[in-house]
N, C-alpha and C positions, 0 to 999 in steps of 0.2 A: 433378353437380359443384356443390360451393358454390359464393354469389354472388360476385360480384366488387366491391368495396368499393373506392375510389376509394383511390388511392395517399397521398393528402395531404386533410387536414380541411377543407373547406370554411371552416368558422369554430367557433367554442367556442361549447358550447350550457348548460341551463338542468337544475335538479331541481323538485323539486313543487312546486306555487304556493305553498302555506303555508310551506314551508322556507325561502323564498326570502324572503318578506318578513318573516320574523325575522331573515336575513344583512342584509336591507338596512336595518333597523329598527338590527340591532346596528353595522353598520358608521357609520351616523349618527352613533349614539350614542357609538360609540366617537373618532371625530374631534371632536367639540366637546370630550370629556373630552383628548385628545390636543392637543387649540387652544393650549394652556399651552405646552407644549414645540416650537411650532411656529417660534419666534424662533432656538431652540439649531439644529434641523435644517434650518432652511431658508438660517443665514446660510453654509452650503458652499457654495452654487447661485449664478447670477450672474442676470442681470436678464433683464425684457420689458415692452413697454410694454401698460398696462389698453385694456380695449377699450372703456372704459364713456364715456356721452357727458358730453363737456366743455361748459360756458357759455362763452360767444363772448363777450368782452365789449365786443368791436372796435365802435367807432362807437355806443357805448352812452350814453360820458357824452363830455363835449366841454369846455375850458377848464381851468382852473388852472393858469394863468400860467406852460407851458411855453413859455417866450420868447425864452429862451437858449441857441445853438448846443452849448455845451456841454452842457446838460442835455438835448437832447433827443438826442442822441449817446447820452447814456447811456441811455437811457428807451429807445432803439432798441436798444440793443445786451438790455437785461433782457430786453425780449419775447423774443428769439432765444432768448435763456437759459431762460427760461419753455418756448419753445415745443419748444425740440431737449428738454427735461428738466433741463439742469443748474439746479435750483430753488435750491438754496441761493444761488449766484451772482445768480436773479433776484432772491430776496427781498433779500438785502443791499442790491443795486442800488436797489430798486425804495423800500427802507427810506432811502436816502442820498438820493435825490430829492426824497422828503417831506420830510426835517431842512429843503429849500432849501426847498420848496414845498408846505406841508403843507396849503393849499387845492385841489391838483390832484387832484377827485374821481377822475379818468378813472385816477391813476397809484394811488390808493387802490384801485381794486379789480381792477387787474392784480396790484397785492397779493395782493387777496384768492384772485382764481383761482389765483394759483400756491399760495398757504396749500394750496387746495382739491385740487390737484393733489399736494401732498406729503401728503395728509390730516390736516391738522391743522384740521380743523372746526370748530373752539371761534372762531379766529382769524379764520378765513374768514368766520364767521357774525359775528363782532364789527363788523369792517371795515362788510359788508356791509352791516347795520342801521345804521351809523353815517351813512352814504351816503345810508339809506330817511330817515333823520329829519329830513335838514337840512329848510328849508324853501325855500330856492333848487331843489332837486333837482326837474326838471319831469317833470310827470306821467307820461310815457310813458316815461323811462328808471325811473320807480317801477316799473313792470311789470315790464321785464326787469330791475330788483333782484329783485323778489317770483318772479321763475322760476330766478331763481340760489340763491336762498334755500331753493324746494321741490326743487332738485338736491340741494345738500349734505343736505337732510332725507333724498332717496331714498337718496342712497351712505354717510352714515355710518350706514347700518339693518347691524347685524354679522351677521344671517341672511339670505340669500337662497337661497330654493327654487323649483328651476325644474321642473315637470313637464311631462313631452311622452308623445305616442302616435302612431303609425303604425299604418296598416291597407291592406293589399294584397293586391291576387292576381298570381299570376306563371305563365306557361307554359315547360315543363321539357325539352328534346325527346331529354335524356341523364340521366335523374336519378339513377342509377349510375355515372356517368363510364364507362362500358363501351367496350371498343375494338371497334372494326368487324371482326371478327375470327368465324368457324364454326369453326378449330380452331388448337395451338399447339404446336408441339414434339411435334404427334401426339395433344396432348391433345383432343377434341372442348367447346368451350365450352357450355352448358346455355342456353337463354332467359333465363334469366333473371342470365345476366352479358352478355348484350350491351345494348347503348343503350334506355332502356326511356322512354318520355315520358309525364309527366304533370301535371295545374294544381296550386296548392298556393293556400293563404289562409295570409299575412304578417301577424305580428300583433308588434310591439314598443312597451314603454312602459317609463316610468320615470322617474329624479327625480337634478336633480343639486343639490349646497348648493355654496354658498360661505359660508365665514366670517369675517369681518372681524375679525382678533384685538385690531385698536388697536395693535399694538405695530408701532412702523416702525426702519428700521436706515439708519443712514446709509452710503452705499458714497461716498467723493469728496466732488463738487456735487451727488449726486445721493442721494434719499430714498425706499429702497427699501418696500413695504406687505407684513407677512406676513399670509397669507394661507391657508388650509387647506379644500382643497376634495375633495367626495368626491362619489359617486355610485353608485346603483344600477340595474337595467335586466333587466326579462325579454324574451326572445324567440322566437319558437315560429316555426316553419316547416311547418304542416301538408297533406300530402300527401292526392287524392283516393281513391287509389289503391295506391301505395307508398309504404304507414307506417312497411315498413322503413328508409327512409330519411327521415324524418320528423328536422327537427333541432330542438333545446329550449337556450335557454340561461338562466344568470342570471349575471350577474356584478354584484360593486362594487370600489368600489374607493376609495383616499383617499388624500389628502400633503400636502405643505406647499405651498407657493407665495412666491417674492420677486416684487414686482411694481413696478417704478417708472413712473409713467405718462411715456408718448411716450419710451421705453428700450429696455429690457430685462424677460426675463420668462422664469421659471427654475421648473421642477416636477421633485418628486419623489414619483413616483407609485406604489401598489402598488393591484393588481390579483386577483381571484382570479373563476377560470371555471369553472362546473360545468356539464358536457358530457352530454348526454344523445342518444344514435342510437336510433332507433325506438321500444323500449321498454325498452333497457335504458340502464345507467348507463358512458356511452364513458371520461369522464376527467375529470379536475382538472387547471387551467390555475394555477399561481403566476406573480405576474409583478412583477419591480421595473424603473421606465421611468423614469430621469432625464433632461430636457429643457433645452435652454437655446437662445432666441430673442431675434433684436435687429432691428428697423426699420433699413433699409437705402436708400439711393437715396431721401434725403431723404422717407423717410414713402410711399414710391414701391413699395416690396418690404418682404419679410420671410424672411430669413436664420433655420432652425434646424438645431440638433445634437440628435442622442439617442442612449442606448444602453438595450439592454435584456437581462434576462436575465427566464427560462421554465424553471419545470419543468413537463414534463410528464409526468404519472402515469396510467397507463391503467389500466381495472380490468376489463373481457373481460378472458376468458383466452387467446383468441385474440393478444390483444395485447399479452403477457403482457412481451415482449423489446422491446415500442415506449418504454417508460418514456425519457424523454431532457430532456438539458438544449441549452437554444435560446439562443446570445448572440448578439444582432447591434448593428450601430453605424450610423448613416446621416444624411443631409444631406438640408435641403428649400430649395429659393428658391422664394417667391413673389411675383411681379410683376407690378403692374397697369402693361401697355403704352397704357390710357388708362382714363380714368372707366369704362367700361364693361366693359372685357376686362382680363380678369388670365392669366396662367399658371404652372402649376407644375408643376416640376423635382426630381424626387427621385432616388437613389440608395442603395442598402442593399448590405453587407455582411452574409452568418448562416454559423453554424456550429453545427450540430446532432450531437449525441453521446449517442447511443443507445446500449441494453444489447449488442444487435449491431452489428456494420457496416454489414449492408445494409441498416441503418435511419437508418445515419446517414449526413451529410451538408452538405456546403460550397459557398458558392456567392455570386451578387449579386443583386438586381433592381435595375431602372430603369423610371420614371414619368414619364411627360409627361401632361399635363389642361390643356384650355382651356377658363374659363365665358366668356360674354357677352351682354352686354344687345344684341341688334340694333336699329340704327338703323328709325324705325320703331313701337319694340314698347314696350310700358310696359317700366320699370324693374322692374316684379312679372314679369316673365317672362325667363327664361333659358335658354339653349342649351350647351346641355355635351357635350364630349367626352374620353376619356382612354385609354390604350395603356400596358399595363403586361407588362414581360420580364424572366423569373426565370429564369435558369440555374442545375443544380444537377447536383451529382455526387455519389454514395454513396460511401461507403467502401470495399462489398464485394460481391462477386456474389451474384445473384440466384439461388437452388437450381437453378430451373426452365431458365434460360438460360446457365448458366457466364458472367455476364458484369456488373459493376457497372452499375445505372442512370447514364445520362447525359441529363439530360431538359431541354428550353425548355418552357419556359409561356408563352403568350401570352396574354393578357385585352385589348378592345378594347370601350368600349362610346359610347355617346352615347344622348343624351337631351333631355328640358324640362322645367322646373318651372316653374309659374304658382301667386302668392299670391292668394291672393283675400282682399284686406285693403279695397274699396269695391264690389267686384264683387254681391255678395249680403248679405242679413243674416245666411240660413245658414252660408252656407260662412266670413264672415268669421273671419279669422284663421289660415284653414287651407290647406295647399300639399300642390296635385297634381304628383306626378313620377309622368314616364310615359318608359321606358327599356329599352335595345337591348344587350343582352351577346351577346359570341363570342367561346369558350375554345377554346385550340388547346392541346396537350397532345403535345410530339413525345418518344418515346424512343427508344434504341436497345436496349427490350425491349419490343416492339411488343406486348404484353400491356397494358400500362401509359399506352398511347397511345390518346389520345381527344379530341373534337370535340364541344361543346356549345354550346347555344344560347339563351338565355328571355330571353323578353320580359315586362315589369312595370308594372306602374300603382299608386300606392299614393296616401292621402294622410295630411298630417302636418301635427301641432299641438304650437308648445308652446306651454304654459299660463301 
């Protein structure tokens, strides 16, 4: 009897290493040439706030003769303005304090941060040296000039490449997703479709850009950054024993990006996955993912929406009627319950529409995940756990069992990662995760139903 092949793809895999980095070479290449047009396509999208780190410039400089109730009313009210994002409102404000008080260093370079924050650089760096040269300006608030000064140098750099690598081994104790099953409908199952276990060596790397196009959009008070970000990424799953099931991937991917800092933050993404099972070529993944995220609960949470579409093209001939188009729509909260613990909340809607019926299929998942720093434990180490449920239903019966799949997925894991960022001189920089999965798999075509389990240690650098 032939093997049994797991009902649903694990994940999208990878073609030959040389191919691959001509796709990721040309997709680069092709986003900086695309950077130009990235103002027309990205002003559809609506806002998020940058993640990149801001200058504090609280308790930096001190005096200029804010004296008067009313001005400092208003000086209080611009920070707010500065700090929630409505920038334009700060600068005015912050510009109307000066006309009174144009010796208040302190209100000079709340200027400048918010310039710095709308990215207008030129301005910011103006301000700022203005500040560096008085000769009143005492020593120690020169320093934090001169480290505000080498910010704005690191952010308005319009290329940033990020490189990272992973390296792991993982134990597999189903690596067929095979059901516990000796026969089915009379059929006798073979060895080699039921649960078969075996290690594998994890090996993933790759490279993401961002590009700084300089060109910003105003939305309101507030001064959105476009922004065009792309990336590429091999990864290979190799088996000690069952090659047949051996997974490879490469994908990249690239879009525009709105971004307005301490806001909003808006992507439109495209994606493309070339799929490789053992030794042959499984499929091609197309994919367009528009995003859109906003700071919530005062800087406290983070609210997003997405929607995606998928083609999927398979090229076995076995899988000749899997060809299908994938749309789903869905919602994430996430919230830090304090400095240390956050949680996150998702929900999905898909609908899968395959050359046949009983390929295709509708349905939801839901997500819950808690990380935390434990009291106790450095900040460099982490505790995690997460619980994810997919319900789905086919369209049409199964040959074998006269009867449409109806299937829950269950996924449950936890874990730790530890950074070793003073711990060694080796390992600086680099994070071990070491982590616990169990997949439950229930049908009501108990052919289809299975119970898996690996455990993983990797670790991981970006560069």
């Amino acid at each position: 009897m032939a093997k049994a092949f797991p009902s649903s793809l694990p994940r999208p895999a990878f073609f030959p290493f040389s191919a691959a980095l001509r796709a990721c070479l040309f997709a680069l290449r092709g986003a900086l040439f695309a950077a130009r047009g990235a103002a027309v396509l990205a002003a559809i999208l609506v806002i998020f706030p940058l993640q990149a780190n801001e200058y504090n410039t609280d308790a930096v400089l001190e005096g200029g003769g804010m004296d008067s109730a009313p001005l400092e009313e208003r000086f209080n009210q611009a920070l707010r303005e500065s700090e929630t994002g409505d920038l334009k409102l700060a600068i005015k404000a912050f510009q109307r304090i000066l006309a009174a008080r144009p010796e208040a260093d302190r209100v000079k370079m709340e200027l400048a941060l918010a310039y710095m924050r709308s990215y207008d650089y030129a301005r910011a760096e103006a301000i700022a040296r203005e500040v560096l040269t008085r000769p009143t300006t005492p020593a120690g608030v020169k320093i934090r000039i001169r480290e505000f000064l080498a910010a704005i140098e690191t952010r308005r750099k319009p290329h940033k490449f990020t490189p990272y690598l992973s390296l792991g081994m993982k134990y597999d104790d189903n690596v067929n997703a095979g059901p516990q099953l000796d026969e089915f409908n009379g059929l006798v199952l073979s060895d080699d479709a039921k649960p078969r276990e075996d290690t594998a060596i994890t090996l993933m790397g790759g490279i993401s850009h961002s590009f700084q196009t300089g060109k910003t959009i105003g939305i309101g008070d507030r001064i959105a950054a476009v922004l065009w970000q792309s990336g590429a990424s091999l990864y290979h799953n190799d088996y000690s024993s069952e090659n047949d099931y051996d997974l490879a991937i490469a994908s990249v991917n690239t879009g525009p990006t709105l971004a307005v800092a301490r806001g909003w933050r808006a992507n439109l993404d495209a994606r493309v996955d070339n799929i490789h099972l053992g030794n042959e070529h499984l499929a091609d993944y197309v994919a367009i993912n528009p995003s859109v995220a906003l700071n919530v609960a005062g800087g406290k949470g983070n609210f997003a929406v997405d929607a995606k579409w998928q083609h999927r093209d398979f090229k076995r001939e076995v899988d000749a009627d899997r060809d299908a188009d994938h749309l789903s729509t869905g919602a994430k909260l996430r919230y830090y319950l304090t400095t240390r613990t956050r949680v996150d909340v998702s929900g999905r809607l898909f609908d899968e529409k395959a050359d046949i019926g009983r390929h295709s299929k509708d349905g939801y998942q839901l997500d819950v995940g808690v990380r935390t720093h434990p009291q106790g434990m450095t900040r460099r180490t982490t505790l995690y756990g997460y619980y994810s449920y997919k319900d789905s239903k086919h369209d049409a019966a199964e040959p074998i069992a006269n009867v449409a799949r109806d299937e829950a997925y269950q996924r449950v894991g936890i874990g730790i990662r530890h950074g070793f960022e003073k711990d060694s001189n080796h390992l600086k920089g680099w994070v071990m995760n070491a982590s616990y999965t169990h997949v439950a798999n229930d049908s009501n075509v108990v052919l289809y139903g299975y119970d898996r389990n690996q455990v993983g240690i990797s670790m991981q650098r970006r560069f």
